[in-house]
C-alpha positions in Angstrom: 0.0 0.0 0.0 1.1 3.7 -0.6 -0.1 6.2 2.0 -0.2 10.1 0.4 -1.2 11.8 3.3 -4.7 11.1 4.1 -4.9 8.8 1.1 -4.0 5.0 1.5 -3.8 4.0 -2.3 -3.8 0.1 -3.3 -0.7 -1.2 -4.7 -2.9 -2.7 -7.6 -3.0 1.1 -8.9 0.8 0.3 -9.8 1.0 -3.1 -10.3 -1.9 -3.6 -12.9 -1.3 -2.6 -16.6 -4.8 -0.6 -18.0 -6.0 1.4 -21.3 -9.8 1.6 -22.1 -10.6 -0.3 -25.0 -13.9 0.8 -26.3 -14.1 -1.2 -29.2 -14.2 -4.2 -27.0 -16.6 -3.2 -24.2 -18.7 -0.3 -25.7 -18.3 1.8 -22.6 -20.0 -1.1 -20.9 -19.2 0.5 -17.5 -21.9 3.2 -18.3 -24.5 0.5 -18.7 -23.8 -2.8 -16.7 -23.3 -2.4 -12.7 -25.9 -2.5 -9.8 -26.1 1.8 -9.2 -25.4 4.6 -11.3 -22.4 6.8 -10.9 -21.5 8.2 -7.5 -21.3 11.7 -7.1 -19.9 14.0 -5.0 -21.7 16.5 -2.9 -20.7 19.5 -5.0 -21.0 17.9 -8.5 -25.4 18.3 -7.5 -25.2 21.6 -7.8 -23.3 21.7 -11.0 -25.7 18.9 -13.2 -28.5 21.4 -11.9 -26.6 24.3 -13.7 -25.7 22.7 -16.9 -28.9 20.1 -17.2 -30.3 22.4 -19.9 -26.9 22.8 -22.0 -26.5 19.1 -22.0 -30.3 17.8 -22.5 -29.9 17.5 -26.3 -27.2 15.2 -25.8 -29.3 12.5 -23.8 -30.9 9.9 -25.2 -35.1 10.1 -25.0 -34.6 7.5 -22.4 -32.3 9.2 -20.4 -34.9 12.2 -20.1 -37.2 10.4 -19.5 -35.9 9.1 -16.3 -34.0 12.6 -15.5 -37.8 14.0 -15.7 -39.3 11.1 -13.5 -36.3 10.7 -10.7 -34.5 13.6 -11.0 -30.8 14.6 -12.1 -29.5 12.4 -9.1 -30.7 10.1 -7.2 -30.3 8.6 -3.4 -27.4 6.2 -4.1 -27.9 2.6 -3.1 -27.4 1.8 0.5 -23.9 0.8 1.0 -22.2 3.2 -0.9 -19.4 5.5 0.2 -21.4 8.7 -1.5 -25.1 10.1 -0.9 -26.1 10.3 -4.3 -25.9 8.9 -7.9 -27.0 8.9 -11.4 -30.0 7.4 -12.3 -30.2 4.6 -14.1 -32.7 3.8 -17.6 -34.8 0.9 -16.2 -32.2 -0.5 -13.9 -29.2 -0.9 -15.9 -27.7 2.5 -18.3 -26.7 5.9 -17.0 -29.6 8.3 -17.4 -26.4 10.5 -18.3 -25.4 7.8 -21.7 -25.9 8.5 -25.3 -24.5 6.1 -28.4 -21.8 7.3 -30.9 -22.1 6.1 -34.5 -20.0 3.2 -33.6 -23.2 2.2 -31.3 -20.3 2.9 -27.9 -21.7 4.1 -25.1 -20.4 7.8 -24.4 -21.2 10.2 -21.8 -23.5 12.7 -22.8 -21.8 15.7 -20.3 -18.6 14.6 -21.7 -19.8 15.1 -25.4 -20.9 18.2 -24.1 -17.5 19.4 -22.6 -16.0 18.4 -26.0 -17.8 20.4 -27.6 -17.4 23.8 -25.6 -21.4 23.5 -24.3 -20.0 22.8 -20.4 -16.9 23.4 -18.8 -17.3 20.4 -16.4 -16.2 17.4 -18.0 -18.0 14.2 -16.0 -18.7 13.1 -12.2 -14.9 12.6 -11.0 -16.1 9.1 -10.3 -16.9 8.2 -13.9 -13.2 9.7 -15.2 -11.2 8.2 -12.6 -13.0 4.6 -13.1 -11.6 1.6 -12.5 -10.4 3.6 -9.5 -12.9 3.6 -6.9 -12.3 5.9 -3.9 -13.9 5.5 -0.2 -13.9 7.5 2.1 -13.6 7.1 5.6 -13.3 9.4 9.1 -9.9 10.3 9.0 -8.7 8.9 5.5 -9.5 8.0 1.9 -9.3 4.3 0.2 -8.1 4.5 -3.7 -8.5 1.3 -4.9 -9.0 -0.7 -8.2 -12.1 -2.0 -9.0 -11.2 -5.1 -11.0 -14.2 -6.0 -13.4 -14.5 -8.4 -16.1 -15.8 -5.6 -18.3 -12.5 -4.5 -18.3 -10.6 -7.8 -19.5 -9.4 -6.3 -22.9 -8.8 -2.9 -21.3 -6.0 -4.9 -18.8 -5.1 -6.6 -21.9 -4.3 -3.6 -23.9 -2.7 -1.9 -20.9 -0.4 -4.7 -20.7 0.7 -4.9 -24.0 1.2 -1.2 -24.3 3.0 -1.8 -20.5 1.1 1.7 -19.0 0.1 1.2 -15.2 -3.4 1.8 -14.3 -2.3 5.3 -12.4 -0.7 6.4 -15.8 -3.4 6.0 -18.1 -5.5 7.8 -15.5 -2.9 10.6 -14.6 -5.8 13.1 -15.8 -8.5 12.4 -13.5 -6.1 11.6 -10.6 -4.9 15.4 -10.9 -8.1 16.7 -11.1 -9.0 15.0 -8.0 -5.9 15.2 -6.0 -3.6 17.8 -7.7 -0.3 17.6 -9.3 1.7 17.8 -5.8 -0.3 14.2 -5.3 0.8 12.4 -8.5 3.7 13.3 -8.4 4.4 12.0 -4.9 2.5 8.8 -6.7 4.3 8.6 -9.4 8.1 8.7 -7.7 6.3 6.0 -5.3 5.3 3.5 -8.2 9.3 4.4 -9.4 10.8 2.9 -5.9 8.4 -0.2 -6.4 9.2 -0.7 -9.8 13.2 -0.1 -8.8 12.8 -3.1 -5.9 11.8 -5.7 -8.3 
């Protein structure tokens, strides 16, 4: 385990070898699981703000289930956040569209990409696999191994990139530079033991 200050970080962020490959899954992590996305507290407010910029990008069965439940929802007991996503009739983010490719893609992400928002996606959706936990006095960063994600390990291991590389983006967002960088020279000293 790595501990950056209040954050104990699982080794398996290091030691496993991950690249998305959506032309395998079809963003199957926005449609399989048991709960939609977890959000944080101040990430309510902001789908409130920009639910009208990024409405066109929804599928009719997304809004129809935003309309119905609401923008978020009381996350399933058991969870280390108050609130998710919905989901379209148990199963698919409210939040999903399809690209051309029939992919799943997030609709506020589209949105970002194209200039509409300037908030990309629920932290918890761009640091996935990584699933964080929090606690009293500390957080839990762990992997959240999934066979969804069989050809993305695959491709991450041919390509040799460490899970916490391929999501250095999201990481900083979440924890700042000052963090990965303290990550990153700790993944070096584990690499340089072996």
């Amino acid at each position: 385990m790595i501990i950056i200050e209040d954050k104990i970080i699982s080794d398996a962020l290091v030691e496993e070898h991950f690249i998305c490959n959506l032309k395998a899954c079809k963003g199957a992590c926005c449609v399989a699981g048991d709960g939609g996305a977890p959000l944080e507290e101040e990430e309510l407010g902001i789908l409130d703000d920009i639910y009208d910029d990024i409405e066109t990008y929804l599928t009719e069965a997304g809004k129809e289930v935003i309309k119905k439940q609401g923008k978020y929802i009381p996350a399933p007991t058991g969870d280390y956040t108050d609130f998710s996503t919905p989901l379209i009739n148990g199963a698919a983010c409210a939040y999903i569209n399809y690209n051309k490719l029939g992919i799943a893609e997030c609709a506020i992400q589209k949105a970002y990409q194209d200039g509409i928002v300037d908030f990309e996606k629920p932290i918890s959706c761009h640091l996935y696999p990584i699933r964080i936990t929090k606690y009293n006095d500390f957080e839990a960063v762990n992997y959240n191994e999934w066979e969804i994600c069989k050809a993305a390990c695959q491709l991450g291991k041919e390509q040799q990139v460490p899970l916490y590389q391929f999501l250095k983006a999201p990481l900083i967002r979440k924890y700042g530079t000052e963090f990965y960088r303290q990550l990153d020279e700790a993944a070096q000293f584990m690499r340089d033991k072996q």
